[in-house]
Each structure stands twice: as C-alpha cells, then as structure tokens.
KEKE-3310 file (N, C-alpha, C; in steps of 0.2 Angstrom, whole numbers, plus 5000, padded with zeros to 4 digits):
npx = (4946:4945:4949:4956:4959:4969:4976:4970:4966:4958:4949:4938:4924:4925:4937:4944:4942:4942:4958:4962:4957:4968:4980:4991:5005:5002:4999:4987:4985:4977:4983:4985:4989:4994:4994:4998:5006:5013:5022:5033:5041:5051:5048:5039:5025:5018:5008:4999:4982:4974:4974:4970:4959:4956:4955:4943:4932:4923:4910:4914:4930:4934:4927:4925:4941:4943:4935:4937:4952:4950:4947:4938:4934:4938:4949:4947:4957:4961:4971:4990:4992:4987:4976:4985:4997:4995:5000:4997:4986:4976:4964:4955:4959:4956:4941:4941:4945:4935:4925:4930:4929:4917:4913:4921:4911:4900:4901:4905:4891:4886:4890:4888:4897:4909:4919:4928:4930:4946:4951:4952:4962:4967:4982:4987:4978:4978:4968:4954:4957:4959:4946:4940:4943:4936:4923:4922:4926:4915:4902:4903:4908:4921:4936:4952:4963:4970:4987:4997:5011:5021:5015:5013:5028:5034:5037:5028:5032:5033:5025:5014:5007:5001:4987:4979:4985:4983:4968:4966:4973:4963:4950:4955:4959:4969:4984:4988:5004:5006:5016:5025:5036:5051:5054:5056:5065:5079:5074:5081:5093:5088:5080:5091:5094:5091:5075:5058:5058:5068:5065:5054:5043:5053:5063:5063:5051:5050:5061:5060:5049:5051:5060:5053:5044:5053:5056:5044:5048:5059:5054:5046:5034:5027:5028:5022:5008:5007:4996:4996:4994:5003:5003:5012:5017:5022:5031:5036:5045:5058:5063:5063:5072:5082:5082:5091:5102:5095:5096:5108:5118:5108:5112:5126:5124:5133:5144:5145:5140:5127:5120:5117:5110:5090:5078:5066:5059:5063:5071:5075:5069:5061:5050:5046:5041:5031:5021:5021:5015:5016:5012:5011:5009:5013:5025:5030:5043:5052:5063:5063:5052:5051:5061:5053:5044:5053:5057:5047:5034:5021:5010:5011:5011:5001:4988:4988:4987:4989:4982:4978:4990:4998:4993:4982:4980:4995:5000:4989:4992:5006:5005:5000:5008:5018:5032:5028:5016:5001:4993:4999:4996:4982:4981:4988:4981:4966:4964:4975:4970:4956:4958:4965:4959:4948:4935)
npy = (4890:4906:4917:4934:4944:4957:4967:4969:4973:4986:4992:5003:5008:5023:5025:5019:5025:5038:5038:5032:5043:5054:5066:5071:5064:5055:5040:5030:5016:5004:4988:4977:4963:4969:4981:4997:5006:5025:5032:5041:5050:5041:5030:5016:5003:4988:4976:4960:4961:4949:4952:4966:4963:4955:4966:4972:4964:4954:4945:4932:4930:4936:4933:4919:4914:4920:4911:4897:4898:4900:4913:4923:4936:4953:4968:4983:4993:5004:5002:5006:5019:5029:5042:5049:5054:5062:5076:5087:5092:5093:5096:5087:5075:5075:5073:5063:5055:5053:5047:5035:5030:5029:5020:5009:5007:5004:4991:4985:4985:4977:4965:4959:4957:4952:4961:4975:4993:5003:5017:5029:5043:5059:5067:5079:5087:5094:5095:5093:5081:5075:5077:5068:5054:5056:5056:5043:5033:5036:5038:5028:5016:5011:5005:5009:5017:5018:5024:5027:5031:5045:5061:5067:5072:5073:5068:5061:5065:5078:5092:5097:5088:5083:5082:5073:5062:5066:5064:5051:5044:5050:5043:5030:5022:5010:5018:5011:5009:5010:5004:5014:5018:5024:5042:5056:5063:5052:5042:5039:5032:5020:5015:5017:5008:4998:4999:4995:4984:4985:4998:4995:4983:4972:4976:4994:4997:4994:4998:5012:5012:5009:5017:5029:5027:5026:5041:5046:5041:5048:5058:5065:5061:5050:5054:5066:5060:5047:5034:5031:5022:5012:5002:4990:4980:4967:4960:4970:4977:4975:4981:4973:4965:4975:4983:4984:4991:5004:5009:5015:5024:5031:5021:5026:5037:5052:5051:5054:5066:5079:5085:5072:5064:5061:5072:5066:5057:5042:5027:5024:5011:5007:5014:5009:4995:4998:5007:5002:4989:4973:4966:4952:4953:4946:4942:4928:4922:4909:4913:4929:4929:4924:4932:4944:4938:4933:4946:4955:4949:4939:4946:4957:4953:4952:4946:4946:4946:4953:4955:4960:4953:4944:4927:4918:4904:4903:4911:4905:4894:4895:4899:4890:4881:4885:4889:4891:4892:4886:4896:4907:4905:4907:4920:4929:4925:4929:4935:4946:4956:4959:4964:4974:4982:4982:4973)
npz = (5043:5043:5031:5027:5015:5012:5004:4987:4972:4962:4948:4946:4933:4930:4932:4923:4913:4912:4913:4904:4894:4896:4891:4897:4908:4918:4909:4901:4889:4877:4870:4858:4866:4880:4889:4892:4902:4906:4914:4918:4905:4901:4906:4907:4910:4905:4905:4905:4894:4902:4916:4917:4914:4927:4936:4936:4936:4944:4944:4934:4936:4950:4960:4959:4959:4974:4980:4979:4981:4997:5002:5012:5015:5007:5006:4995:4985:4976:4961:4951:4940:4953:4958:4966:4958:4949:4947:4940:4940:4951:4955:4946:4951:4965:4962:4956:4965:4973:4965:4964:4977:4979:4969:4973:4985:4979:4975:4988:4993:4983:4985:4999:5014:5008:5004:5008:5009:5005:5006:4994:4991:4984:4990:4986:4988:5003:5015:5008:5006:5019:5023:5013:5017:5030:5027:5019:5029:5039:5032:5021:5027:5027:5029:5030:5022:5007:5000:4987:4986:4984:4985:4970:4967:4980:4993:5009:5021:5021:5030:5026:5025:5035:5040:5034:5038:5054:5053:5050:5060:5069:5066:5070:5058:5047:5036:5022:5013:4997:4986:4973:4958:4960:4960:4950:4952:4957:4947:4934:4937:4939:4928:4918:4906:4910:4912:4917:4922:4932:4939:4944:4950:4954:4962:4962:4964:4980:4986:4985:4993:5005:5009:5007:5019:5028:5028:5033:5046:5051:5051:5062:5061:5070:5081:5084:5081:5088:5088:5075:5064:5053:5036:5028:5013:5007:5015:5023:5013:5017:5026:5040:5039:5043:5053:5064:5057:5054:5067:5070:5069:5081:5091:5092:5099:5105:5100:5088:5076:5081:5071:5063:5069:5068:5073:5083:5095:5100:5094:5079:5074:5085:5079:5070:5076:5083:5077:5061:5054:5043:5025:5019:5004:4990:4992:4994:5003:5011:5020:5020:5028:5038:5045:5045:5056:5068:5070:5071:5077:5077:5079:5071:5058:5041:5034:5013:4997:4987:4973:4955:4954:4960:4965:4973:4980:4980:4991:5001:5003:5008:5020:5025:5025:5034:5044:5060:5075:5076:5080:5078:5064:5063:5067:5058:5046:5050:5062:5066:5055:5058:5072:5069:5057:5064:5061)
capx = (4949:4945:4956:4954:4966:4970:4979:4968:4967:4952:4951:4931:4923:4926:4944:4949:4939:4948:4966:4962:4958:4973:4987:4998:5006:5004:4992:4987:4982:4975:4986:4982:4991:4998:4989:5003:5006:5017:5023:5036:5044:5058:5047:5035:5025:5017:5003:4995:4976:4969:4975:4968:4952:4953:4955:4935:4929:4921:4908:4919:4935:4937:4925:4928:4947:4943:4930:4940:4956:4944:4946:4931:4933:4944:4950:4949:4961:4962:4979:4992:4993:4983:4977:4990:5000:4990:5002:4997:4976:4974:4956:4951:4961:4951:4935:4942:4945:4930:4923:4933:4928:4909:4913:4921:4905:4894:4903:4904:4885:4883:4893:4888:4902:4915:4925:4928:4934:4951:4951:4957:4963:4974:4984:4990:4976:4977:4963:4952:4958:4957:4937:4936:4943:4930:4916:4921:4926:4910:4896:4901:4909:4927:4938:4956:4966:4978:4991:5001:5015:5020:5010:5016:5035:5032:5034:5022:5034:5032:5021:5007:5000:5000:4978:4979:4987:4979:4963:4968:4972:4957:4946:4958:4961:4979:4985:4992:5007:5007:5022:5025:5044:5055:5053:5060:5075:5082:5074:5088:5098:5083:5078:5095:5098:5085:5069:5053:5062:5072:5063:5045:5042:5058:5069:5062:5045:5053:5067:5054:5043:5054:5065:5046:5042:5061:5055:5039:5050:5063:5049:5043:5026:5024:5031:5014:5003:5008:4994:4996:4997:5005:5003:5017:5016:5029:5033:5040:5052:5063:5063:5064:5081:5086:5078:5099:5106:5091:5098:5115:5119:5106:5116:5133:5124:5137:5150:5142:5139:5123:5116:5117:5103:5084:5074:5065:5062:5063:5075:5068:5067:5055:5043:5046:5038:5025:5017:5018:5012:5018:5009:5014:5006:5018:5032:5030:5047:5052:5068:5061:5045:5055:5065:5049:5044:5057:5060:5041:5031:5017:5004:5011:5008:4994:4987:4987:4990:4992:4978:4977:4995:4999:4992:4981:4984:5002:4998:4988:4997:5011:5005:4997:5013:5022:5034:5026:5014:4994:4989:5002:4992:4977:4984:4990:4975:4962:4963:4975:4966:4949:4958:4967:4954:4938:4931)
capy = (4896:4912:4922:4940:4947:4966:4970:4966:4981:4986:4997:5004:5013:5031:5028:5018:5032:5045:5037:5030:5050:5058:5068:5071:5058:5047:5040:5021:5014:4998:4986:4970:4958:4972:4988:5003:5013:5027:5033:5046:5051:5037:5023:5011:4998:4982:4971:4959:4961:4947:4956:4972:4959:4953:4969:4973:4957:4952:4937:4927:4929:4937:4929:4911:4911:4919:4905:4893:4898:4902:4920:4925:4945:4956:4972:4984:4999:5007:4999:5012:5026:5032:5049:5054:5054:5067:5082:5094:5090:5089:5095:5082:5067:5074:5071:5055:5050:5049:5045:5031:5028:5028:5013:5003:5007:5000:4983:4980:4985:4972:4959:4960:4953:4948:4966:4981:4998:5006:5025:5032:5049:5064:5070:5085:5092:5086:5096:5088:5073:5071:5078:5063:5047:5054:5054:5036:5030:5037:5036:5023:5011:5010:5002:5010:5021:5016:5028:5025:5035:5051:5066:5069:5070:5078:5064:5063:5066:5085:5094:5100:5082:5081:5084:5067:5058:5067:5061:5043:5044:5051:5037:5024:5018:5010:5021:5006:5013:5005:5006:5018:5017:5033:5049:5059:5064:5046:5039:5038:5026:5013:5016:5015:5000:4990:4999:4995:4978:4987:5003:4993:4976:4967:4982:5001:4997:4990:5003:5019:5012:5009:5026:5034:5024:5027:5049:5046:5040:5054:5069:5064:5060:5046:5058:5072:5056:5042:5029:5031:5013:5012:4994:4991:4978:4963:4958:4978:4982:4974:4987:4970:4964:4984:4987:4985:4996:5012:5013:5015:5032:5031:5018:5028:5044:5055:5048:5055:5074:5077:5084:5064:5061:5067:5076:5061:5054:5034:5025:5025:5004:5008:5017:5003:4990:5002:5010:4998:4981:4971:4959:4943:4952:4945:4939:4921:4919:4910:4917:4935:4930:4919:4937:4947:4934:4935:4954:4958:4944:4938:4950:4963:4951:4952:4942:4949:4944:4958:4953:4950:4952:4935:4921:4917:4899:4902:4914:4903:4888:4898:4903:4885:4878:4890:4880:4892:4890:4888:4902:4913:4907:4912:4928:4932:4923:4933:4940:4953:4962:4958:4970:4982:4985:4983:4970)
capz = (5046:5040:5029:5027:5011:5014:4997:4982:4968:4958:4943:4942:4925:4930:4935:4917:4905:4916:4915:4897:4892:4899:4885:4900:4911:4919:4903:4899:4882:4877:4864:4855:4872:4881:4894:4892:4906:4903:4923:4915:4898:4903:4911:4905:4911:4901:4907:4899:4896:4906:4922:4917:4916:4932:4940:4936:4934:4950:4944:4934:4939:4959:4966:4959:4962:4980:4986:4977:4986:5004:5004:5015:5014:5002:5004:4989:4984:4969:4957:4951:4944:4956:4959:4970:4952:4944:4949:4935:4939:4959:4956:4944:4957:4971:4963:4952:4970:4978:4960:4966:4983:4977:4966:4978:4989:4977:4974:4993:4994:4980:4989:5007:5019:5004:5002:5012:5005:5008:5005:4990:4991:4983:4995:4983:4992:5010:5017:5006:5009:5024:5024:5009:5022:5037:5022:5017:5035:5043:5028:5017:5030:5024:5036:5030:5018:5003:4999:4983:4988:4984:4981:4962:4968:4986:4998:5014:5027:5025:5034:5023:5023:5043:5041:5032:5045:5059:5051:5049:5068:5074:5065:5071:5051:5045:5028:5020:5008:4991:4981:4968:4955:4961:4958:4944:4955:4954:4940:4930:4940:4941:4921:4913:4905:4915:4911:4921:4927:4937:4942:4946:4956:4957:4965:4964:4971:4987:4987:4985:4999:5012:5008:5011:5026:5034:5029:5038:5053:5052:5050:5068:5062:5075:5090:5084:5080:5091:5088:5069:5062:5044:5034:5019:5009:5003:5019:5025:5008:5019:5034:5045:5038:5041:5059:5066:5053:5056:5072:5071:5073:5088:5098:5094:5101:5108:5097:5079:5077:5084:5067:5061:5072:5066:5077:5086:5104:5100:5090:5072:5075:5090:5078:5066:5080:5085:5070:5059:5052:5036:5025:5014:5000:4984:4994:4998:5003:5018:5026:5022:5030:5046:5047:5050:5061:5071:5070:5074:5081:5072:5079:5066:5050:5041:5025:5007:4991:4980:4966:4955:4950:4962:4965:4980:4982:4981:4998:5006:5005:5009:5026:5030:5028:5035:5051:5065:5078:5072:5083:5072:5057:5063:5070:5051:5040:5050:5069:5066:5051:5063:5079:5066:5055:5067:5055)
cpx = (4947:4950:4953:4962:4967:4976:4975:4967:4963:4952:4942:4932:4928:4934:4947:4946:4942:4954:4968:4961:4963:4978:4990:5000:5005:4998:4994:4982:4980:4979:4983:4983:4992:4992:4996:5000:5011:5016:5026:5040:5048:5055:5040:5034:5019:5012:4998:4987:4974:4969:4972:4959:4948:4953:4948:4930:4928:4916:4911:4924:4937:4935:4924:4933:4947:4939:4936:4948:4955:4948:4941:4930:4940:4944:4952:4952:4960:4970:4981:4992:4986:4980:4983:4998:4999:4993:4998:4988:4975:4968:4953:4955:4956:4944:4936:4942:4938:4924:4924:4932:4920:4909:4915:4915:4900:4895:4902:4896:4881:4883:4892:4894:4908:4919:4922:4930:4940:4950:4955:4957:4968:4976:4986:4985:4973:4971:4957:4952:4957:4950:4934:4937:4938:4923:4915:4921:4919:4902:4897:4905:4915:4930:4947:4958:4972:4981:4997:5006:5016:5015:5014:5024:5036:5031:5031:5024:5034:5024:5015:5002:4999:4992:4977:4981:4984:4972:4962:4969:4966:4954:4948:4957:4967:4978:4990:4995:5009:5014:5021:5033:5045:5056:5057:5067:5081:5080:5078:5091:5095:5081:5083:5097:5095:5077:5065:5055:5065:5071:5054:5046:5048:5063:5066:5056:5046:5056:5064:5051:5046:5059:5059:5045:5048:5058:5051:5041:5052:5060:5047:5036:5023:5025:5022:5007:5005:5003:4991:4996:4996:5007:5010:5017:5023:5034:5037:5044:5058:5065:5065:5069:5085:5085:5087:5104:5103:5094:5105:5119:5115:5110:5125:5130:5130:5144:5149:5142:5131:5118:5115:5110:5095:5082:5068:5066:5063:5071:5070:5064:5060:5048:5042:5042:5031:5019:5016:5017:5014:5012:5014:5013:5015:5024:5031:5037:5050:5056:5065:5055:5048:5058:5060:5047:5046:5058:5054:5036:5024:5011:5006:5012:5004:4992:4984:4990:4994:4988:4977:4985:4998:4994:4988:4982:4989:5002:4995:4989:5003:5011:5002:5002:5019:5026:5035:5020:5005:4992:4991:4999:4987:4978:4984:4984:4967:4960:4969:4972:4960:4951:4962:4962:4946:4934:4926)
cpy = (4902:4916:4929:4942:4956:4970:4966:4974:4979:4993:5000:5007:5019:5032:5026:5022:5037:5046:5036:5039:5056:5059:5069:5064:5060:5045:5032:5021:5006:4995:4981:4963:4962:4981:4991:5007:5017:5034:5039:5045:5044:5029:5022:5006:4992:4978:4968:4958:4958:4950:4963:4969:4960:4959:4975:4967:4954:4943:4930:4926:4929:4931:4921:4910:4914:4912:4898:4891:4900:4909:4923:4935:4948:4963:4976:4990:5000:5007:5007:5013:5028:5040:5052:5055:5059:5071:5088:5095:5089:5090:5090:5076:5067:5070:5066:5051:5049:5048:5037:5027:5026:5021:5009:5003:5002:4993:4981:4981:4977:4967:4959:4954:4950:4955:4970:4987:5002:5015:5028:5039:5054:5069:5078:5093:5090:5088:5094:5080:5070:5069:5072:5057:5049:5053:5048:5031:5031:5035:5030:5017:5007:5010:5005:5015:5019:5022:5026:5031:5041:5056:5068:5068:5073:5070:5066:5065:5074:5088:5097:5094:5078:5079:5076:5061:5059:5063:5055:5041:5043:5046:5031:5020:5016:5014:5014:5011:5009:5008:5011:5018:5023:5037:5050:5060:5060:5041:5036:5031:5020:5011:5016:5010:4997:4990:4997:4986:4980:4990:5001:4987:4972:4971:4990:5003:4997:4995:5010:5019:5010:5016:5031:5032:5028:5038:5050:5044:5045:5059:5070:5067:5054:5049:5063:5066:5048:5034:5030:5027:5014:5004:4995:4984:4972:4962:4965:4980:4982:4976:4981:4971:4971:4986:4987:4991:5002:5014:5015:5019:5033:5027:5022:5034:5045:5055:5051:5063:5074:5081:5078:5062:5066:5068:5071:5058:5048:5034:5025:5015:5004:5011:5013:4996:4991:5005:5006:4990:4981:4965:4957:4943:4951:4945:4932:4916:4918:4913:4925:4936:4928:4927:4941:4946:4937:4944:4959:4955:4943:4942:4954:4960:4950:4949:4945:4945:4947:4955:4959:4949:4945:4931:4919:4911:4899:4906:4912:4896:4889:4897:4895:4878:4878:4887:4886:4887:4891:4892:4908:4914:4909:4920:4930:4930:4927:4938:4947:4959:4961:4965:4975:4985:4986:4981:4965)
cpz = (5041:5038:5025:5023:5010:5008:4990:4978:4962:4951:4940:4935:4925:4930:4927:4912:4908:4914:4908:4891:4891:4892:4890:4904:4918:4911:4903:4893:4881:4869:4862:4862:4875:4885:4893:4895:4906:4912:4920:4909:4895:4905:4908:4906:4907:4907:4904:4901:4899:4913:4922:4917:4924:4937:4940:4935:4941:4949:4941:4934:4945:4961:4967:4963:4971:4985:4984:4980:4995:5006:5004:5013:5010:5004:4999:4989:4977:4964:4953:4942:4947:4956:4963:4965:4947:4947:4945:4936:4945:4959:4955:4949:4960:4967:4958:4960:4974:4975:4964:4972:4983:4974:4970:4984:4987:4975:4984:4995:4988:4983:4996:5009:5013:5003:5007:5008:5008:5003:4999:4991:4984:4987:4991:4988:4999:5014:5016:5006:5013:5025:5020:5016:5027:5033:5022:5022:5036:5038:5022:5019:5029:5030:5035:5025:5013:5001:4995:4980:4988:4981:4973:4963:4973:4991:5007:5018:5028:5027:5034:5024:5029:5043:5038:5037:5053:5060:5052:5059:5071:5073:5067:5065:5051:5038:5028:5013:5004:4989:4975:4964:4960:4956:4953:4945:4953:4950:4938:4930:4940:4932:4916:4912:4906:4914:4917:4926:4933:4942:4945:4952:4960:4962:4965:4968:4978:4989:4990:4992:5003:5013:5011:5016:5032:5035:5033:5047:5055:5053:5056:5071:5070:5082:5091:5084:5082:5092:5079:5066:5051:5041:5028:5019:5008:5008:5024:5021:5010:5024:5040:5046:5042:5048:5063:5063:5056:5062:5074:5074:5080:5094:5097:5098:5106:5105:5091:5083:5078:5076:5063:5061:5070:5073:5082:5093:5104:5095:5083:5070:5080:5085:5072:5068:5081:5081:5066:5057:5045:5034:5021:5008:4994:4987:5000:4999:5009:5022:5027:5029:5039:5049:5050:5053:5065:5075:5075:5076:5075:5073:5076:5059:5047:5034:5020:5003:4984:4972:4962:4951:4953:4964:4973:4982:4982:4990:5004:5009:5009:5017:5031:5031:5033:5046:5057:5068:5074:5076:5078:5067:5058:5066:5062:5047:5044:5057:5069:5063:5057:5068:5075:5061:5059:5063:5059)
residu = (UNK:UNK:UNK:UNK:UNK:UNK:UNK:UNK:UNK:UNK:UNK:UNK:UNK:UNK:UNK:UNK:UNK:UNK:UNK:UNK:UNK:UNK:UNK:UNK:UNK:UNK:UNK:UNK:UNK:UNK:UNK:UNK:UNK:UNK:UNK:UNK:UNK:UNK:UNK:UNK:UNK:UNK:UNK:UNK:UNK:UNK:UNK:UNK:UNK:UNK:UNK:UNK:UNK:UNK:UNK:UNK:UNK:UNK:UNK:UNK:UNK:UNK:UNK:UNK:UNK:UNK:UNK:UNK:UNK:UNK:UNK:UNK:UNK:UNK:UNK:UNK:UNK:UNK:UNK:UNK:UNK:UNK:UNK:UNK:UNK:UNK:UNK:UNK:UNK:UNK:UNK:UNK:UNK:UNK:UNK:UNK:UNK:UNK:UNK:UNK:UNK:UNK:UNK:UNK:UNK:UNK:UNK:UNK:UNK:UNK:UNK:UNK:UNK:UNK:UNK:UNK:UNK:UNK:UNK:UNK:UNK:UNK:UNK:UNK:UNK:UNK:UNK:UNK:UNK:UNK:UNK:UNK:UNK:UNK:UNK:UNK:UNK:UNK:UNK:UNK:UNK:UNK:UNK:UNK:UNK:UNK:UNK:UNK:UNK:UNK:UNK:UNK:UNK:UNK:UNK:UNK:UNK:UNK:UNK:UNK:UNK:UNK:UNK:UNK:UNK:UNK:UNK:UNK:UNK:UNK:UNK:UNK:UNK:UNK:UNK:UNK:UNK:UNK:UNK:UNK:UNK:UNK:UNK:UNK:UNK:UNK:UNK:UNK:UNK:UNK:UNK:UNK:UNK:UNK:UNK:UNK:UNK:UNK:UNK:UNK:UNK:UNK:UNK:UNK:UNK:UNK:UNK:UNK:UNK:UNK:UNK:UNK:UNK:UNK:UNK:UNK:UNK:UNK:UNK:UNK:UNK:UNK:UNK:UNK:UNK:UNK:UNK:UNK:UNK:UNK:UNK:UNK:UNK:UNK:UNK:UNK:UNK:UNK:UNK:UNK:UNK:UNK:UNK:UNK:UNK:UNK:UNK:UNK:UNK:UNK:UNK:UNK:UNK:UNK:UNK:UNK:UNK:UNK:UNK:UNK:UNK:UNK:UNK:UNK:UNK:UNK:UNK:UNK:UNK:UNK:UNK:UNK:UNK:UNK:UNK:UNK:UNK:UNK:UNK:UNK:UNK:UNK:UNK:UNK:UNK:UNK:UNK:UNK:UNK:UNK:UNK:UNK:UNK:UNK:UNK:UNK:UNK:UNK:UNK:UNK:UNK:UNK:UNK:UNK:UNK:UNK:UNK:UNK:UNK:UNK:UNK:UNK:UNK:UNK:UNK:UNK:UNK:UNK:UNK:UNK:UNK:UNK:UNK:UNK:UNK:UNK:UNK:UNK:UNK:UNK:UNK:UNK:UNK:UNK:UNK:UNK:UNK:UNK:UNK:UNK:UNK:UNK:UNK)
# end
C-alpha cells in the first residue's frame, strides 16, 4: 500500500547560513550536543545535533529510514523558525522564502517521484506572498503551502493577509498550519517555571495552533473563501475533542447577548468539518485518533509523521494496527493526500 507523509521538515543551506547569521531573534547557534534556538528573550529550545542532521541529510539518513519504513512520497516544508518569524526583516524573509522554495525544488528535481514541495512563505508581506505560492504552485510544481503561524506577532485571521488565502483557493492548494510557542502577549504563563517543556511540543504548540485555527474560524474567512482547505497537524490540536464546546453559544443563540456570537453564517464546528483536515503527524495516540475518527470520518485524516522529530515506524505501524476498517487505512496512508493534494 502506498503511503504518502504530508509533514516532514527540511532545513537547506541558504536558510541555516541565514538563521545561523542573525544578532536579532529569532537566532540559532551550533553547541558541542545541542542546536540553540533562541524564539524570544525568555524562550529557548535545545535539539540535539543528530536531528539538525537528519534535517538535510537526504542520502544517508531520509531516504534509508523512508524506504525502510515504506514511505513512497514525502512532503517537504521548511522547520521552525521560519520566515514568518522574521518581524524586524520581512524583506530578507521574503526573499530567504523563495530562497527556500528554490531548494526544495532542486531536491524534488533530484528525487523524482520521492518528495513534493510545500510553499514557504512570509506572510508579513501578503502581496508578495501570495505572487510567491502561484510562482511555486505554477512553475516549480508545489502541491501546497506550510504556514508556521503567525506573522511575527499578528495572527492570520486579520484581514491584510486575505491575498494569501485567496491565492491558496484560487490554485486549489491546502495551507497546512505548523505550530509555533505563543506569542509575547502570553508567553509568560507558558515560560515561567516550565521553560520550553511547557511553552513548545508538549502544550503551547497544540494551544497556539488551535487558538489560530478557532481566529481563522471567527474572522469569517471561510464565509469570503469557502473552498479554502486548512490541514493542522497532531491529530487537529485537539479541535476534535472541542468540536461540542465551539458551538455553545451558537446552540444557545437567542439566549446569550447577541455580541457572544462572531460574525459568521455556520456554526464554527461546520467550518471545522468543511475546511479542514488533520493528520497523525506525532500523535500516535489511540483515543485521540478514535475521537477524530469518530468526530470527522476518515476521509478528513491524512498521513504524517513530523520528521524527523518522530519516528516513522512508530506512524506506520500505528495506522496498520489501527482497529478501523482497511479502506480507512488506505484512505489515511495514501488516497486522501492523492484527492487533496492532486498528487
């Protein structure tokens, strides 16, 4: 069976001599075990060099442990901090971004039929951004757009960064939204005490990108661009479990004050059904996975792994154990990416 992984994260040249250069933040340095990223003043994250390996290592790391775990095609993105990071530099992002998109070009040119490219952008400057994703959709054969969350500290649901999403429409692309910690606003409360444990993978990742996603709901972008399709990651950031709660207020309508409710013609669940899709990347857990099941049928899961931070045999054992129905697992190991991305 064919399995197509739709979150895998790449790190070319141009972006680590760029990000390894930088005196403002975001900045990254090299230790003796140990890659230092330094998000803001307060926040710092730790990974140990092999990882920083496997994330340009194509002949003896990717491409082994994909054939070896039978991952036929890979989607690649650009791992964080991305450009959309770069507040004080949106010129250098732009054009580190389609620095960025050029290199992923030239590895799926190397590999024919083993990787696809997702769109790196900086939204800081959405005009631009958009003109890069019809560059990279149209002339170098990119089949999506990752978007690793807010523009600097300006999340997407305002309305400068509509030409982004129009865009992504018009080509019929999914923006897949990576996680990013939260913002400087609420920092604090994720970084005191707990550090990068608290405010990254285990909790503020997950928190940030479903709190963006629910803004993306309330702004009634999906009302202006109704075949909009947005992927998230880790099974939805838990948006399943939540799809009863978001509507609360909408089944009390008439009962609540009427500014409770956002500006919106659906329930904000409806555009959580409609819009979008979750994958399994780094969350091989089965009640959450049985919930999204449940919540969103299987034609809205899609298979990732999130390399090279997990484990692809943990992923696709996961999914061929997994106590649904075997169309479901080909639906999730390779025919929905096939009809959402037109692969």
């Amino acid at each position: 069976m064919r399995i197509i992984d739709l979150e895998a994260h790449f790190q070319p040249e141009v972006y680590e001599k760029y990000i390894r250069s930088r005196r403002t933040l975001p900045t990254m340095e090299d230790g003796p075990e140990f890659v230092k990223t330094q998000f803001q003043t307060n926040l710092t994250a730790l990974h140990p060099n092999v990882l920083e390996k496997k994330l340009s290592d194509f002949e003896e790391m990717r491409l082994p442990l994909m054939d070896q775990a039978g991952i036929d095609l890979q989607a690649l993105s650009i791992c964080l901090p991305g450009p959309e990071s770069l507040e004080d530099t949106p010129r250098e992002a732009m054009d580190l971004a389609r620095a960025v998109n050029d290199s992923i070009a030239d590895i799926t040119a190397k590999y024919p039929g083993r990787f696809f490219g997702m769109t790196t952008i900086a939204p800081q400057l959405p005009e631009e951004s958009a003109a890069e994703i019809e560059r990279a959709v149209t002339k170098l054969g990119f089949k999506g757009v990752n978007i690793n969350g807010r523009a600097g500290e300006t999340y997407l649901d305002d309305k400068k960064f509509r030409p982004i999403f129009a865009m992504a429409e018009q080509l019929d692309v999914p923006v897949y939204l990576h996680p990013v910690p939260p913002g400087r606003a609420m920092l604090e409360a994720f970084v005191k005490d707990y550090g990068f444990a608290l405010a990254g993978t285990p909790w503020g990742f997950g928190v940030e990108t479903a709190h963006h996603a629910m803004r993306l709901i309330f702004s009634g972008l999906f009302d202006e661009h109704p075949n909009l399709k947005i992927v998230l990651g880790h099974l939805g950031e838990g948006l399943p479990f939540l799809l009863y709660r978001m509507d609360v207020y909408h089944l009390l309508k008439g009962r609540v004050p009427k500014d409770y409710l956002p500006a919106i013609e659906k329930r904000p669940s409806d555009y959580f059904k409609h819009n979008f899709y979750v994958t399994i990347s780094a969350n091989t857990y089965l009640p959450a996975f049985l919930c999204a099941h449940l919540a969103l049928g299987a034609d809205r899961i899609l298979f990732a792994c999130d390399y090279p931070y997990d484990n692809f045999e943990t992923h696709v054992s996961f999914i061929r154990n997994a106590p649904i129905a075997d169309l479901d697992k080909e639906k999730i190991f390779h025919l929905n990416a096939e009809r959402l991305y037109r692969l």
